[in-house]
Backbone as CSV, one residue per row, in Angstrom:
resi,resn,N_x,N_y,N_z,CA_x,CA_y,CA_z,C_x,C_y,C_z
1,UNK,209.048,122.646,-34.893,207.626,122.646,-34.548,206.801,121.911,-35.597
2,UNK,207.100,122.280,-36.880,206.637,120.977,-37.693,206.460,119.576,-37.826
3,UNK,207.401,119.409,-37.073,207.277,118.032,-36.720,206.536,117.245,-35.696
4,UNK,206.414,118.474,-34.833,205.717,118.445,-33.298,204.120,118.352,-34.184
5,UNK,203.675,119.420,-35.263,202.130,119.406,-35.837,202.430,118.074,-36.379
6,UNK,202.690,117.211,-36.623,202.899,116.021,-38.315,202.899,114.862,-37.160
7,UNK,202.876,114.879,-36.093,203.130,113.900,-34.924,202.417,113.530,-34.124
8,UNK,201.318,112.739,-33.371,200.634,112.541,-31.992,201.053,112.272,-31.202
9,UNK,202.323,111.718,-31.264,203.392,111.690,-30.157,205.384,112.249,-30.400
10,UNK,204.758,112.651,-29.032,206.467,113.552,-29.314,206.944,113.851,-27.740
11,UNK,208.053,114.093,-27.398,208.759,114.029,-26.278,208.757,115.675,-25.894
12,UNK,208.378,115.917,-24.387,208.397,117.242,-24.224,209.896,117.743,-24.628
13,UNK,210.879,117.249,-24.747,212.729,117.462,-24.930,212.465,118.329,-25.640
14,UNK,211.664,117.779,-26.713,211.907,118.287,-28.290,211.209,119.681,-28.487
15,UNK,210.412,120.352,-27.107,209.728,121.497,-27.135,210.650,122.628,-26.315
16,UNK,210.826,123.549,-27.269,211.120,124.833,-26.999,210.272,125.570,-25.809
17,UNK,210.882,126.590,-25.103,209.713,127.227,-24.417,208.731,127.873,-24.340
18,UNK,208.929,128.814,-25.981,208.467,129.237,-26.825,207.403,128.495,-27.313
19,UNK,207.537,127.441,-27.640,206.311,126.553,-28.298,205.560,126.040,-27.192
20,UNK,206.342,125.751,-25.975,205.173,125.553,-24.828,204.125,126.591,-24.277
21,UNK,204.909,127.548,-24.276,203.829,128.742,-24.391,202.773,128.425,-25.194
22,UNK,203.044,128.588,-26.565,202.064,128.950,-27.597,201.201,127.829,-27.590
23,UNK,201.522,126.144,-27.026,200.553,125.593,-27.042,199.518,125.618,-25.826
24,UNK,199.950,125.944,-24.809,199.561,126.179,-23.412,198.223,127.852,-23.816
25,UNK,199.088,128.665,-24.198,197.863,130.063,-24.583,197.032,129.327,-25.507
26,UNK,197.020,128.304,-26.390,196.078,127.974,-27.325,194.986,126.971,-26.611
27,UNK,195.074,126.842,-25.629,194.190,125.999,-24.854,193.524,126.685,-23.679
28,UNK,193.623,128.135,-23.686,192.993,128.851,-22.663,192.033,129.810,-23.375
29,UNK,191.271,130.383,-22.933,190.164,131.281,-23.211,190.589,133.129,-23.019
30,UNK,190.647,133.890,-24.049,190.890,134.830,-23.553,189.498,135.702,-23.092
31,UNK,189.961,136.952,-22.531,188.835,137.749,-22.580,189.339,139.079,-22.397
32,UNK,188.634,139.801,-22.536,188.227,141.436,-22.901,188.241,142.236,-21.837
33,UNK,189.002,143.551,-21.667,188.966,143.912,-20.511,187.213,144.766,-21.124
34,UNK,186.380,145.018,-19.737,184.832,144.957,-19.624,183.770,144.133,-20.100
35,UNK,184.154,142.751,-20.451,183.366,141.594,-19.947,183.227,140.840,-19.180
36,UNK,182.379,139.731,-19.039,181.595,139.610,-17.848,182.522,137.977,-18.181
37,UNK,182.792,137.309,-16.912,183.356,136.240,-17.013,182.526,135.229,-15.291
38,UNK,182.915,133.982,-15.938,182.011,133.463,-14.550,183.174,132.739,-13.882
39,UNK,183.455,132.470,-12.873,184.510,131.028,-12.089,184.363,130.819,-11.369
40,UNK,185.013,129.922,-10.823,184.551,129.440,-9.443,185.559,130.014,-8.273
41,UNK,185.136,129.824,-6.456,186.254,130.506,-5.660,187.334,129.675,-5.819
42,UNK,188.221,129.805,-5.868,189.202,128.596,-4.995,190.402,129.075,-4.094
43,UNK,190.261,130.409,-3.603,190.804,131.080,-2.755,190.317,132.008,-2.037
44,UNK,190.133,132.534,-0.513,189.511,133.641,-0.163,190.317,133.842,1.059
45,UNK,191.172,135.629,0.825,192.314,135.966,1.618,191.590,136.913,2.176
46,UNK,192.086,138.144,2.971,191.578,139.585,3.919,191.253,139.991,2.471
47,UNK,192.638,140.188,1.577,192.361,141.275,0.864,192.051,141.194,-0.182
48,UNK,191.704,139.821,-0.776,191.503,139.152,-2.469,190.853,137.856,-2.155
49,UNK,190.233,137.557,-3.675,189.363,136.165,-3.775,189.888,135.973,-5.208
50,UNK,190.610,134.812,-5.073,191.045,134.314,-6.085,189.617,133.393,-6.977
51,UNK,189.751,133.158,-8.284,188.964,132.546,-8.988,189.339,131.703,-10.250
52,UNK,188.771,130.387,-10.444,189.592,129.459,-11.269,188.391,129.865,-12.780
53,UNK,189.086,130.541,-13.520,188.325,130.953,-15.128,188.584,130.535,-15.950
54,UNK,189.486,129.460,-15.670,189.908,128.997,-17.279,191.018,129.561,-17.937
55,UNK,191.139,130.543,-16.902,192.700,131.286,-17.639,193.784,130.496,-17.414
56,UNK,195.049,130.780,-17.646,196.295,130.468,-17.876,196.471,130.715,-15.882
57,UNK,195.712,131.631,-15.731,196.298,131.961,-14.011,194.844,132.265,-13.749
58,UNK,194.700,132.060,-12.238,193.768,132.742,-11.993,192.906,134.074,-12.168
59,UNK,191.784,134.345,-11.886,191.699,135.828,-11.750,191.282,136.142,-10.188
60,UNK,191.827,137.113,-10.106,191.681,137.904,-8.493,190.797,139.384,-8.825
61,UNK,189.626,139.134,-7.098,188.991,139.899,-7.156,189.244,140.712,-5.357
62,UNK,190.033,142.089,-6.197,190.144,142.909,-4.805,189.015,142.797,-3.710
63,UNK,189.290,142.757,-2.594,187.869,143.136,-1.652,187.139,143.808,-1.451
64,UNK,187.818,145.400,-2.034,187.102,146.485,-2.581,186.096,146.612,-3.670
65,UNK,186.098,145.139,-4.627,185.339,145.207,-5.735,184.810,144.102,-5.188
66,UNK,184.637,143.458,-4.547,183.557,142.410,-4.083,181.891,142.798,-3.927
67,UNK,181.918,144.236,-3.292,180.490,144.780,-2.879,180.615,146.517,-2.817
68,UNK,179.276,146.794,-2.660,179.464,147.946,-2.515,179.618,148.392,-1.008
69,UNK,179.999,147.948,0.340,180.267,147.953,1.182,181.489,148.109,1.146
70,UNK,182.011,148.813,2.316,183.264,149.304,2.276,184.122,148.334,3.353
71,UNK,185.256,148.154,3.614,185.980,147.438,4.496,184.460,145.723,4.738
72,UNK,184.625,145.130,3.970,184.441,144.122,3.769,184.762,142.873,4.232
73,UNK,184.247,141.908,4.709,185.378,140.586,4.699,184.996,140.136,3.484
74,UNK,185.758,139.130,2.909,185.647,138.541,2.317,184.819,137.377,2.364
75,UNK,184.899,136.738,3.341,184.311,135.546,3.758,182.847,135.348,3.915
76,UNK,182.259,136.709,4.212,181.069,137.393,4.307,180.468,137.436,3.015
77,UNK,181.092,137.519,1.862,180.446,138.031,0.877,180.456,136.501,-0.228
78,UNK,181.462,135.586,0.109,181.555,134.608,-1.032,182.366,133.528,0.144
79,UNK,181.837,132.586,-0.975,182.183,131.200,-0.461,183.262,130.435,-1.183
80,UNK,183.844,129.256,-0.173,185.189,128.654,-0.876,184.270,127.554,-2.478
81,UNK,184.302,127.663,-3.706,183.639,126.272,-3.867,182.563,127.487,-5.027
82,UNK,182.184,128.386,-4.678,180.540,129.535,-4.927,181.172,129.998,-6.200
83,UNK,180.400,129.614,-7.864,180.342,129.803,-8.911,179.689,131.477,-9.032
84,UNK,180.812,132.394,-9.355,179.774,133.955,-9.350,180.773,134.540,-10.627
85,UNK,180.109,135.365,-10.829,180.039,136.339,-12.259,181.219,137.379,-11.751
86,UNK,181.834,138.042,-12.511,182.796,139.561,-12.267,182.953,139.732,-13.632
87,UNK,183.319,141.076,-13.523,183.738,142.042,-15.122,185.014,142.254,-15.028
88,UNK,185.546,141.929,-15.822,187.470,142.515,-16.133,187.377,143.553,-16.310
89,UNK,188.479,143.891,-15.097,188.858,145.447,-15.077,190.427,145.452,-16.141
90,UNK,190.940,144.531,-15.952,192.677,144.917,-16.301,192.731,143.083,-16.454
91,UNK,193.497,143.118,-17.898,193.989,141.608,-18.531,194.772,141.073,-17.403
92,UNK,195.576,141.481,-17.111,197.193,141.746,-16.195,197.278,142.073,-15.446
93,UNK,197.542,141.582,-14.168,197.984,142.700,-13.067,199.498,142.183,-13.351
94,UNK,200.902,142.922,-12.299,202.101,142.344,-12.945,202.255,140.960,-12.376
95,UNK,201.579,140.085,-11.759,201.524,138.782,-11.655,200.634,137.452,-12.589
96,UNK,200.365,138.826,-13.549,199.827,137.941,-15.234,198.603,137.563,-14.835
97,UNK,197.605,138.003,-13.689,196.242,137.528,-13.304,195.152,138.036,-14.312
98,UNK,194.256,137.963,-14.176,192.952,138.779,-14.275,192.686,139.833,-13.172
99,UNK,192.534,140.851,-13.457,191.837,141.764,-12.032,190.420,141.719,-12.525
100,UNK,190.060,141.517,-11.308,187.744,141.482,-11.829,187.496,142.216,-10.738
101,UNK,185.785,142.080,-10.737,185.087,143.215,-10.062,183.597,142.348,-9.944
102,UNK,183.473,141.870,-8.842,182.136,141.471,-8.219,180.581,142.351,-8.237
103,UNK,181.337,143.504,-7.688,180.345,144.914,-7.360,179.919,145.282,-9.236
104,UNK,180.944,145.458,-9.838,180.664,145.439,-11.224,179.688,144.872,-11.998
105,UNK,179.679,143.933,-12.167,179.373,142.813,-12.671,177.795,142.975,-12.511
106,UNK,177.474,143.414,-11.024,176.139,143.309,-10.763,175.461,144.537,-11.382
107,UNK,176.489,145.513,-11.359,175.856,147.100,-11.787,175.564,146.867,-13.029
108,UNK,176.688,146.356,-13.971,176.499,145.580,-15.241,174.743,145.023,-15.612
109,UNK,174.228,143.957,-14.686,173.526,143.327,-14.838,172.232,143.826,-14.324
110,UNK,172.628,145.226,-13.553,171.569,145.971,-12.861,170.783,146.903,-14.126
111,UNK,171.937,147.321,-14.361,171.979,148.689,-15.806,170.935,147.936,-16.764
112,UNK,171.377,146.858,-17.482,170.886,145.610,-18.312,169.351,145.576,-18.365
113,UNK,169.157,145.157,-16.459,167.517,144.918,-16.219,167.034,145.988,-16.712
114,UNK,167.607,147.484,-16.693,166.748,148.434,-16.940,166.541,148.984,-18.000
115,UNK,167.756,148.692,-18.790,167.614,149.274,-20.203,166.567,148.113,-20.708
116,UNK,166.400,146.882,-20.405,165.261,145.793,-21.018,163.701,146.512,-20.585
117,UNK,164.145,146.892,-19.325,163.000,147.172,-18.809,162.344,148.552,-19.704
118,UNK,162.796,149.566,-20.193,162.999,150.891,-20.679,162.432,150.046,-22.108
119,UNK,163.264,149.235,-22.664,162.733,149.299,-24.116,161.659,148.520,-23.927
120,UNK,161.646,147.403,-23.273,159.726,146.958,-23.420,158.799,147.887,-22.832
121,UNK,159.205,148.671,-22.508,158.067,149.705,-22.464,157.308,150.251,-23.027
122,UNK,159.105,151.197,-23.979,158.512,151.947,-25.314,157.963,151.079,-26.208
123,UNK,157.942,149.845,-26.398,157.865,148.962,-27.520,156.651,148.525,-27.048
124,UNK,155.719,148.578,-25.905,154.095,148.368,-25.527,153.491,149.840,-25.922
125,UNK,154.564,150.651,-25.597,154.017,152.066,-25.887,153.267,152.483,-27.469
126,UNK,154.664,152.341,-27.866,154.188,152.313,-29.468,153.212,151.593,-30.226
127,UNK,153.202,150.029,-29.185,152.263,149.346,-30.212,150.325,149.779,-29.457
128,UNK,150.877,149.913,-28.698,149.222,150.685,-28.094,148.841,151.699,-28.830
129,UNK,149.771,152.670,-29.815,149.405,153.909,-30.189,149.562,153.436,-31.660
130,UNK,149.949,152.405,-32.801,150.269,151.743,-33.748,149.329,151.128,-33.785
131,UNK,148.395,150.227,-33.074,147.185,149.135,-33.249,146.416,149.744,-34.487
132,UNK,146.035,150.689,-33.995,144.728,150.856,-34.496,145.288,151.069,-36.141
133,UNK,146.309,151.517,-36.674,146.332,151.739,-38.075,146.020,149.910,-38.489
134,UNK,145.613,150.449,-40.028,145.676,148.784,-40.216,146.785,148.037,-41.104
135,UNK,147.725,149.045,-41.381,149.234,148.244,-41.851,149.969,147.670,-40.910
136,UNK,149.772,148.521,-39.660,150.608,147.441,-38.815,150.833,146.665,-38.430
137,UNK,151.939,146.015,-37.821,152.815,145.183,-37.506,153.326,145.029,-36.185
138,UNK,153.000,144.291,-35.322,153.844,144.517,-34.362,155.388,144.024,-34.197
139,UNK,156.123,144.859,-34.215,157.744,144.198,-34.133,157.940,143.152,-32.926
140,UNK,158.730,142.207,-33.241,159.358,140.910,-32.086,160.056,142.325,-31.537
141,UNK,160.081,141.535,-30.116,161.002,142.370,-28.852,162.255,141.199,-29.003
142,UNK,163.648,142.384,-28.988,164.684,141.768,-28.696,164.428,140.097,-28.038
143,UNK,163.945,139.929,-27.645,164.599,138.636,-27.017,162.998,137.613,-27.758
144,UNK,162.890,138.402,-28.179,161.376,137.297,-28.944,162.055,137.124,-30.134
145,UNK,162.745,137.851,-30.583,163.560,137.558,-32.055,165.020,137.309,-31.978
146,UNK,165.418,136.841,-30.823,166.841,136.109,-30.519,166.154,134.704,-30.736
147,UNK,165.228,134.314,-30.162,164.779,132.985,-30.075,164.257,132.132,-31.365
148,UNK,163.923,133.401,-31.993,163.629,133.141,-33.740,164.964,132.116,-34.119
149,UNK,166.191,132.487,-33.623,167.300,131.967,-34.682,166.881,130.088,-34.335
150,UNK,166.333,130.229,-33.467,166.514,128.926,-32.974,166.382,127.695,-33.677
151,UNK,166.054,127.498,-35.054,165.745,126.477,-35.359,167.107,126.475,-36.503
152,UNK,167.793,127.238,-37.232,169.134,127.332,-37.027,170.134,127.589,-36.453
153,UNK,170.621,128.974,-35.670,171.383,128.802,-34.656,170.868,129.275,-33.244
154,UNK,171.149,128.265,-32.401,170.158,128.912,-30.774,170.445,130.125,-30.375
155,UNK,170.024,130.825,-29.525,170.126,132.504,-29.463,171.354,131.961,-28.001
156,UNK,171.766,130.902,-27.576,172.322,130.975,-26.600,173.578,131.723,-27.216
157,UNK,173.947,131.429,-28.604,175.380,131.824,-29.319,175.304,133.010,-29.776
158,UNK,175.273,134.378,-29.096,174.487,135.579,-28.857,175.733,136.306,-29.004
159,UNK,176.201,136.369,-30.487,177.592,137.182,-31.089,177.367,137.834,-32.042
160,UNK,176.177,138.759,-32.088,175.646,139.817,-33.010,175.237,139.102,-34.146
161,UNK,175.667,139.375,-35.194,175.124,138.326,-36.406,175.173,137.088,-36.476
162,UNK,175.547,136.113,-35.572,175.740,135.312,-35.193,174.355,134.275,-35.086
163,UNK,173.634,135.281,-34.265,172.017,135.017,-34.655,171.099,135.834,-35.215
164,UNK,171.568,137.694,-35.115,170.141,138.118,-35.674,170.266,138.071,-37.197
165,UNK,171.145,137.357,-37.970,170.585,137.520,-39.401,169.693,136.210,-39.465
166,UNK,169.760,134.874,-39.180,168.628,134.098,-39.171,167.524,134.330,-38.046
167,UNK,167.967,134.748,-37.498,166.445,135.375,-36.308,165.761,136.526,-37.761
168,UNK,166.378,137.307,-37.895,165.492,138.289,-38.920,164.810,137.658,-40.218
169,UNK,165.725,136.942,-40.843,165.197,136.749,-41.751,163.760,135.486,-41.656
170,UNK,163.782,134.745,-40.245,162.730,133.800,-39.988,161.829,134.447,-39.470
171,UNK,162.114,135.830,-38.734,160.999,136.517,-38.198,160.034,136.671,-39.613
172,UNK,160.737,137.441,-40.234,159.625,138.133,-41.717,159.909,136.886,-42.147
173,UNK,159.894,135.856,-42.438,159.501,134.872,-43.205,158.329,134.257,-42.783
174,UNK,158.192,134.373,-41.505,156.508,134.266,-40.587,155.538,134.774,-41.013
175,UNK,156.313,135.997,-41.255,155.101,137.246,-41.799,154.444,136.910,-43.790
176,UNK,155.342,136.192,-44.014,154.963,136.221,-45.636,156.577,136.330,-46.349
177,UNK,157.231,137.483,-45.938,158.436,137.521,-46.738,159.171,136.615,-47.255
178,UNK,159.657,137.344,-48.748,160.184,135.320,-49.542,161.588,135.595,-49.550
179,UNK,162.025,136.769,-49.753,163.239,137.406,-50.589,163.790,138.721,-49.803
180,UNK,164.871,138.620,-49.216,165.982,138.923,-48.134,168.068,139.258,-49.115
181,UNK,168.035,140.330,-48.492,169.503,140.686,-49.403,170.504,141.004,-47.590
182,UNK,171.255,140.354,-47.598,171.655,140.368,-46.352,173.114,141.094,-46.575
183,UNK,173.532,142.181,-46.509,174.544,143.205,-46.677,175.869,143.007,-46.053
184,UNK,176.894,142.761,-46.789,178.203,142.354,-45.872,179.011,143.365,-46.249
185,UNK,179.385,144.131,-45.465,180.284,145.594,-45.129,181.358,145.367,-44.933
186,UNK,182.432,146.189,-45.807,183.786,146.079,-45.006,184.386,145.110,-44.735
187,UNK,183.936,143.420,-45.451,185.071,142.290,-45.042,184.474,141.679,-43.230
188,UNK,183.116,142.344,-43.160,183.070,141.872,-42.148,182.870,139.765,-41.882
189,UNK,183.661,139.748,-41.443,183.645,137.731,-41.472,182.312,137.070,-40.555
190,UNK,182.321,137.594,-39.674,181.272,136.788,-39.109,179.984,137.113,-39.786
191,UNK,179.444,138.688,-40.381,178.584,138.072,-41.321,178.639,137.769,-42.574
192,UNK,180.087,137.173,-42.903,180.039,136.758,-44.465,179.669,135.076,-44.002
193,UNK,180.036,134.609,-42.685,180.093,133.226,-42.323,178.899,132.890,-42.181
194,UNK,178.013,133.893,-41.175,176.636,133.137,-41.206,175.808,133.816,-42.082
195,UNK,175.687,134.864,-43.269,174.985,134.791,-43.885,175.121,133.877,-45.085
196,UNK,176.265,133.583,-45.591,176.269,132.658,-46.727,176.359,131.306,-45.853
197,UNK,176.344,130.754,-44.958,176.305,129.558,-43.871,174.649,129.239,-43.882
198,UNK,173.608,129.728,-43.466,172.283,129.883,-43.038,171.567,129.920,-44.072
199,UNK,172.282,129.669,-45.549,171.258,129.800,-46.344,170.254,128.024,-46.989
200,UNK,171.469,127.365,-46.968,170.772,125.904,-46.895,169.552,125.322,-45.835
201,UNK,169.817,125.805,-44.804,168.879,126.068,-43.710,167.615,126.554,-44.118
202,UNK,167.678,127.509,-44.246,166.660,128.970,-44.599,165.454,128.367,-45.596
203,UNK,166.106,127.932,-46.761,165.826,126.893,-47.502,165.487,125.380,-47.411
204,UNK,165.519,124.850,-46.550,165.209,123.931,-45.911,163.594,124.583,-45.039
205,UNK,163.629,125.183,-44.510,162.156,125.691,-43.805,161.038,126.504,-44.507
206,UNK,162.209,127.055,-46.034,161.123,128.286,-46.575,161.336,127.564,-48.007
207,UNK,161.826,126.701,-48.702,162.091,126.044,-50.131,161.644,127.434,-51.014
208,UNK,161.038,128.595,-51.120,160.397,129.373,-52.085,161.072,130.721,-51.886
209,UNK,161.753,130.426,-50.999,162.702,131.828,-50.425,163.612,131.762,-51.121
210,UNK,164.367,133.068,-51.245,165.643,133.701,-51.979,165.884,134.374,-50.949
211,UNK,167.713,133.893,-50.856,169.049,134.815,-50.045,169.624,135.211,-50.685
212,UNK,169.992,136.362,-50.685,171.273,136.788,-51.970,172.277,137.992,-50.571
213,UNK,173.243,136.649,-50.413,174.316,137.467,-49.159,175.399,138.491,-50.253
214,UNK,175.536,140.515,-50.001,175.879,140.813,-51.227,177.048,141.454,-50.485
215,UNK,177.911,141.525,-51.053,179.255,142.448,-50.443,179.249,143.382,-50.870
216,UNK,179.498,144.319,-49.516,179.110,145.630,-49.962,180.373,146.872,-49.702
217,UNK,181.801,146.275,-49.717,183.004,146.830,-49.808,183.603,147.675,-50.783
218,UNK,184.333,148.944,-50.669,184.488,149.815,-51.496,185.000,149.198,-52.328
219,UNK,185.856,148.125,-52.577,186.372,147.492,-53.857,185.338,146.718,-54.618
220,UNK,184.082,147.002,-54.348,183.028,145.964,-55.426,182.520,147.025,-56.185
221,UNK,182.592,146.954,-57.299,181.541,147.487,-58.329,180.415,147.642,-58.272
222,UNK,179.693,148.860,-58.445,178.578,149.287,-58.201,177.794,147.816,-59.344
223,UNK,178.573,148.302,-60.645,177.825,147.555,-61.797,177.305,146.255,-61.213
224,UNK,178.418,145.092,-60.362,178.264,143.692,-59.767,177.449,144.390,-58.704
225,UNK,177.183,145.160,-58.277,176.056,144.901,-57.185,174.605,145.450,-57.694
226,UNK,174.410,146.312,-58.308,173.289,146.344,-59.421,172.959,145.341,-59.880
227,UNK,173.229,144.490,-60.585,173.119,143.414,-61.447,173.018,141.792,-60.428
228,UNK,173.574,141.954,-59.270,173.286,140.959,-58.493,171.251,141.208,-57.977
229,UNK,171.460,142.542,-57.160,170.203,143.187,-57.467,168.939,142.887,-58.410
230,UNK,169.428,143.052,-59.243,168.174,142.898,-60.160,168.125,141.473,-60.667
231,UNK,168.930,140.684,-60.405,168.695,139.432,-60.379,167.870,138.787,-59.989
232,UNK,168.160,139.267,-58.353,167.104,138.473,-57.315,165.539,139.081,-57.475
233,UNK,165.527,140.056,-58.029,164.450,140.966,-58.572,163.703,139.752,-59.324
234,UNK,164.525,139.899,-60.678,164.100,138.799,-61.601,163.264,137.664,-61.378
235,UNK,164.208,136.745,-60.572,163.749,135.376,-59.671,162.882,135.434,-58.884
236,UNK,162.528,136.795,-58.851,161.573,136.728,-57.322,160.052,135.690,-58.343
237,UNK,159.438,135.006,-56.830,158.808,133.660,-57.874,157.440,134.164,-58.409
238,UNK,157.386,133.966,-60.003,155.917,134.258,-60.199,154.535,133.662,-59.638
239,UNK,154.754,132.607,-58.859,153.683,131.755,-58.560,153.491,131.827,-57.099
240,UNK,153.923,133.386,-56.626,153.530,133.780,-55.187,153.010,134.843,-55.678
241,UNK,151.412,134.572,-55.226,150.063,135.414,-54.840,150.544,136.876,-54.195
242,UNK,150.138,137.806,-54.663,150.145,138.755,-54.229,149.690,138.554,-52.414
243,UNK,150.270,139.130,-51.536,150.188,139.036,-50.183,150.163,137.649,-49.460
244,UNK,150.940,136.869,-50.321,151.294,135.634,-50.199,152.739,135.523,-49.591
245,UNK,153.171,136.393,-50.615,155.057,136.243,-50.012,155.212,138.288,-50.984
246,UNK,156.604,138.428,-49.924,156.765,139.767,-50.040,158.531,139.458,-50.755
């Protein structure tokens, strides 16, 4: 197989089946059983609707999970060609498919509308009863501070820290804030990637700002994280005005 990596051309002979596998799975997309996946039809039987996802095999969607209607056609509900959404129920069926869920997918997206709907509520609620003090603040709503990341990473790439540590830290940088300690737990990678990633950026829009991305894993020393601490303390800039930068 080394030789197969060190090469741009090479004769299928020389590939094991084993390695055809592994290059064949490295060119497909996996996914999660209870996420949401999109494909297109390219099959529609009595009792299944096949769908082209990008997998290694199709995924098939029982007729039972097509709708919430019972004894169903198929044909009725989706088209040969018709790009639609389903949730993985099962990686595998024993013909190595995807099993999905049409009816799912929507409850998924039903649930969604309402929990959005539920928190902009409370979040008009609060700030109707919050106005009147005069420290306040009104907080960005979820999706007003996904869009924040946007001028470093777009909120379309919506993989938890992925965007809200530069969505957060540009939100309060709106507000005045200069100086941000962005906490990395446990070896977590994706935010060791974009918080120490986003800081040239950050700096680029705020030049007077301080990031200090700090690891915060039981193997670090209290002492190294104290002392990183009071560092950024230190640096914080003398030549920002009181209620100038925070």
């Amino acid at each position: 197989m080394s030789e197969i990596q060190n090469s741009s051309i090479f004769a299928l002979d020389d590939i094991s089946d084993e390695e055809m596998s592994n290059l064949i799975d490295g060119t497909v997309t996996d996914f999660d059983e209870g996420g949401l996946v999109t494909g297109t039809v390219v099959k529609i039987e009595r009792d299944e609707v096949l769908l082209d996802i990008g997998y290694k095999s199709e995924g098939v969607i029982p007729s039972r999970e097509l709708s919430i209607r019972k004894d169903v056609n198929p044909a009725e509900v989706v088209s040969m060609g018709e790009e639609i959404e389903a949730l993985v129920l099962q990686k595998e069926d024993k013909e190595g498919r995807l099993v999905l869920s049409k009816k799912r997918a929507e409850y998924e997206r039903a649930w969604n509308a309402v929990a959005d709907r539920l928190f902009s509520t409370a979040l008009a609620l609060v700030d109707r009863i919050a106005r009147d003090f005069p420290l306040y603040e009104r907080p960005a709503s979820m999706a007003e501070l996904a869009e924040k990341s946007d001028p470093i990473i777009h909120h379309t790439f919506d993989a938890g820290e992925g965007i809200l540590i530069p969505a957060e830290i540009l939100e309060q940088a709106s507000r005045g804030v200069r100086n941000f300690v962005i906490l990395q737990p446990f070896g977590c990678l994706p935010n060791h990637v974009v918080g120490r990633g986003i800081i040239k950026r950050v700096k680029e829009l705020y030049p007077d700002a301080q990031v200090l991305p700090l690891d915060y894993d039981p193997d670090v020393s209290q002492a190294n994280i104290e002392n990183r601490l009071q560092m950024l303390v230190m640096d914080a800039r003398p030549d920002v005005a009181p209620g100038e930068g925070r």
